[in-house]
N, C-alpha and C positions, 0 to 999 in steps of 0.2 A: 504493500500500500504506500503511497507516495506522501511524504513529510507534508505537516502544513507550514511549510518554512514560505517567511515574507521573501518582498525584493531586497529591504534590507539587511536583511539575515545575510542571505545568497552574498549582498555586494560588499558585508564586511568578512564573511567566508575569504571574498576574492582580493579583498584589502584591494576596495574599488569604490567609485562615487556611486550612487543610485542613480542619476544621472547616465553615466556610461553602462551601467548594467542594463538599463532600460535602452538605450539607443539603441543595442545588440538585439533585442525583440525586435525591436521595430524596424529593424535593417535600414539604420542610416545611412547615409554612406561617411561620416565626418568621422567612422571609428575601425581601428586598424583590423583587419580582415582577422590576421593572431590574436587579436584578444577578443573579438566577436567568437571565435572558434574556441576558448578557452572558457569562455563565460556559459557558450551550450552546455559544453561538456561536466562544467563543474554544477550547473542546474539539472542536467540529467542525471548528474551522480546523487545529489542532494532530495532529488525530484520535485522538483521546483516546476513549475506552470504557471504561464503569466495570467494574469487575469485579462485575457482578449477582448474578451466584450465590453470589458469597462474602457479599456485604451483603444478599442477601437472607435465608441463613444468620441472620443476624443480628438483623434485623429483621421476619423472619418474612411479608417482601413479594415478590411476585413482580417486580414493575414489570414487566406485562405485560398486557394487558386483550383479549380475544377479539372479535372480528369474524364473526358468523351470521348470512349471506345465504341468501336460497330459488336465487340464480343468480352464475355471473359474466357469464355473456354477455349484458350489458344496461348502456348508457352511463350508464344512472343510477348503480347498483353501485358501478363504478368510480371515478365522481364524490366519491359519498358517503366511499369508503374514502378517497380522498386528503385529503378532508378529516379525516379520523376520525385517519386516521395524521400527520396537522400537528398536531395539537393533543394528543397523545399523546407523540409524538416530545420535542414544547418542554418535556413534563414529564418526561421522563427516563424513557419508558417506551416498550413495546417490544408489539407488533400478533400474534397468532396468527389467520390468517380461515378457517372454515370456511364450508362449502356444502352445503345440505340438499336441495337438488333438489326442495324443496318439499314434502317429509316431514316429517309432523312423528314420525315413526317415528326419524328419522334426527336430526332437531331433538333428538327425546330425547336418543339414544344419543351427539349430543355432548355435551348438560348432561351428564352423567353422567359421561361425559372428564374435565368440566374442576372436577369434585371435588375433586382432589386436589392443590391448592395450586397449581395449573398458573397462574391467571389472580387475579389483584385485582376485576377485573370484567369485565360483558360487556356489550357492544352490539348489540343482534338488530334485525333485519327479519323479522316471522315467515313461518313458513313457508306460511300460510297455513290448514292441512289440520286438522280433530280442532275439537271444541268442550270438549273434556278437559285441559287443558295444568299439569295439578298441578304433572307433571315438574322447571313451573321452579321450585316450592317449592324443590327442593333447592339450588338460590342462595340463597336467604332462611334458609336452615336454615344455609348453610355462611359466611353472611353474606358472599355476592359478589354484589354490588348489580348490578343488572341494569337498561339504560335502552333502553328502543325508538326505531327512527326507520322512517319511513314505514306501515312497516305495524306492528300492535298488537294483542295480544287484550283485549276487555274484558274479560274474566274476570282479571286477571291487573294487578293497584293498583301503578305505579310509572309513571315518566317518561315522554313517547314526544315524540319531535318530527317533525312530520308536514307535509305541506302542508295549502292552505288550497281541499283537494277538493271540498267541496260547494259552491264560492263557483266556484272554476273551469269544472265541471261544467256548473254553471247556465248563466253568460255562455258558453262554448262553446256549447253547446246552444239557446240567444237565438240567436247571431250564425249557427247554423244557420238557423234560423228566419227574419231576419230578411231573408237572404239568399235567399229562394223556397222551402224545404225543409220538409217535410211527414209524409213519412213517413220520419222517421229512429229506424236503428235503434243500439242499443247494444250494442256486444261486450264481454264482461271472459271473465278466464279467473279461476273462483271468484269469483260475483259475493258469493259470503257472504264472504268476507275483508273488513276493515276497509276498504279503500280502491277495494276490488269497491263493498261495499253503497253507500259515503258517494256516492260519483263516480255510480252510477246513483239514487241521492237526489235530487241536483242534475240531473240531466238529466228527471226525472221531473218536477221540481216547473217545470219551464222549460215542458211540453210543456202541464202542466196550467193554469197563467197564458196559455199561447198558447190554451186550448180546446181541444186538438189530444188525442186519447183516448190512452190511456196502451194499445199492442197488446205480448202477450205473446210475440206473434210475431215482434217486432221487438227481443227481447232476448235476445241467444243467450251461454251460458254456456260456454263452449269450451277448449280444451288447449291449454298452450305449447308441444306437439309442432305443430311447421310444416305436417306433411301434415295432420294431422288436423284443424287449425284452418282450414287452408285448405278441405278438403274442405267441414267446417259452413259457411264463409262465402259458401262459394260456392251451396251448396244456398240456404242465407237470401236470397243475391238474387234466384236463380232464379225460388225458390217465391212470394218475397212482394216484389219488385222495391219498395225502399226506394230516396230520392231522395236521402238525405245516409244515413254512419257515423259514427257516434260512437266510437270505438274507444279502451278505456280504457287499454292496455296496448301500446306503439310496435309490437311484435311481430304484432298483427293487424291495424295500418294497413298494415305492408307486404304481409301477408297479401291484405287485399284491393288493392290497389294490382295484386298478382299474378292475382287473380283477373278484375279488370275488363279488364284487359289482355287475358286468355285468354277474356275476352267478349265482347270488342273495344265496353266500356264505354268513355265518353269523363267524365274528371275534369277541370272539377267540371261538365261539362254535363248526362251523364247521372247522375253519382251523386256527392256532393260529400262532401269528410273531413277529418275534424279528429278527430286523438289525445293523449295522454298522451306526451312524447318529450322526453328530452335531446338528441337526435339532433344535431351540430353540423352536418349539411349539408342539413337540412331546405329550405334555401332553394336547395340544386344539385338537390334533384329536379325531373324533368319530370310533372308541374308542382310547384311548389315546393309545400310539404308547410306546412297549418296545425297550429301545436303549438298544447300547455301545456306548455310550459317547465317543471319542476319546480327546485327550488335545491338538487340535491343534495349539492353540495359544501358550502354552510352548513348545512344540515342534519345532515353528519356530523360540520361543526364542534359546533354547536351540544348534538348530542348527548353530545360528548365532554364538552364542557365542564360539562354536567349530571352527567356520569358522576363527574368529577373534584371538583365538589361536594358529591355524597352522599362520595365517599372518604375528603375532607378534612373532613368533619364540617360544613361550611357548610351543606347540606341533608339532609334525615330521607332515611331509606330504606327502600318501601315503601308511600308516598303517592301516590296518582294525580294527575297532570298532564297536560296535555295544550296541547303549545305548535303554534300553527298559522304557519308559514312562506309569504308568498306565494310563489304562481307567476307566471310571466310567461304571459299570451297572445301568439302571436303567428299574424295572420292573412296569411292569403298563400292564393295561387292555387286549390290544392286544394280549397275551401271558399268564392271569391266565386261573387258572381250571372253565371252562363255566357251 
């Protein structure tokens, strides 16, 4: 249970003013980054908590910044968020995460939530859905700076930190190739979403330096519902027996993984794959599963720390950017020469 120790208990602990202890909450910027890092630490030890709502009274801040994912059930997500909430936390500020289920109907009707003084700012993944997303004006109206990570709309000028998709895409897609495989095909689920289109850019532009004809056949657009992707994936082998998947989303690698099984396909002899995955046991499946590695955990650092410089006035708010994070490759069994 956490002490009921004051601020100034805490700042004579630190043989510090109240004053300076309090600035460190409030993420000034007039106070040296070592002893804001010092004054957490020694509050976390002591379990000290600032009283928010009454300083925020004051100061007219929330110290709280929102978190808007399209899913939780996906290791990237969770990745991203622990990153997103370390680098949040060190500034004395406090995580609300919503889930849009990939609506942007729902995407709306949380901006619209968070109106009301609720949040300082927000960190999205879009939802993907809608080429309309005015909506998020009303951050820009209520001046609650808004930064993207992985996924983005172009219509819509502020920050995103993303990986480094179309570079990935490619070299997956090579090391397809390179490997005996010919007719490989491409899954996304909304191949129009930012990280749908870029990821099958690079896979495109891989088949066309190999000569290899770009078949539409071989590009299916499919749902994060499990039966129903499966069902598409399973048809796409059937109909047009593809020799590798490219699967942009971990969810329709294991997809087909389920399907070759119930086909009693043999990976990677008869059909070889390589996905999009944070997956930490990639290498315990039978057979061990070829990633892209994504960095999602510095990506939600990295996003934060974007967020925390439009706040503090160190970067404009509004500006398009666009920072690319590598991925790792990692090749393994599912995907060599059988």
């Amino acid at each position: 249970m956490a002490n009921n120790i004051t601020i100034v208990e805490l700042a004579a602990a630190l043989g510090l003013s109240k004053s300076t202890v309090s600035r460190a909450f409030r993420d000034s910027e007039d106070i040296n980054p070592k002893t804001r890092e010092k004054i957490l630490q020694k509050a976390s030890e002591l379990g000290f908590s600032p009283n928010l709502y009454a300083s925020n009274l004051r100061g007219n801040k929330s110290h709280t910044i929102a978190i808007i994912i399209p899913e939780f059930g996906n290791k990237f997500f969770s990745q991203a968020i622990k990153g997103i909430e370390w680098v949040a936390r060190n500034n004395g500020y406090h995580v609300l995460i919503y889930v849009t289920d990939h609506s942007a109907e729902k995407e709306a009707e949380i901006i619209r939530t968070l109106m009301n003084g609720r949040v300082d700012g927000v960190i999205m993944s879009g939802s993907g859905e809608g080429n309309n997303h005015e909506y998020l004006t009303l951050l820009q109206n209520h001046k609650v700076p808004l930064v993207f990570f992985d996924r983005y709309y172009e219509d819509v000028d502020t920050a995103c930190i993303t990986g480094n998709d179309f570079e990935s895409s490619y070299q997956a897609t090579n090391h397809l190739i390179t490997n005996g495989a010919r007719r490989i095909a491409y899954l996304a689920v909304n191949k129009d979403v930012s990280i749908g289109k870029i990821r099958m850019e690079g896979y495109k532009k891989a088949l066309k330096e190999a000569n290899i004809p770009i078949n539409d056949q071989f590009i299916l657009d499919t749902s994060n519902v499990v039966d129903v992707n499966y069902a598409d994936i399973k048809k796409l082998i059937e109909d047009h027996r593809p020799d590798a998947i490219f699967a942009s989303v971990e969810r329709l690698a294991m997809s087909t993984i389920r399907v070759a099984k119930e086909l009693q396909l043999d990976i990677p002899r008869d059909l070889k794959l390589i996905c999009f995955s944070c997956l930490d046991i990639a290498d315990m499946l039978q057979p061990s599963l070829s990633v892209v590695k994504q960095p999602a955990y510095e990506m939600g650092i990295a996003a934060t720390k974007k967020l925390f410089d439009i706040l503090c006035g160190r970067k404009p708010e509004g500006v398009r950017e666009i920072v690319f994070l590598n991925s790792e490759l990692i090749f393994q069994k599912s995907s060599s020469k059988s």
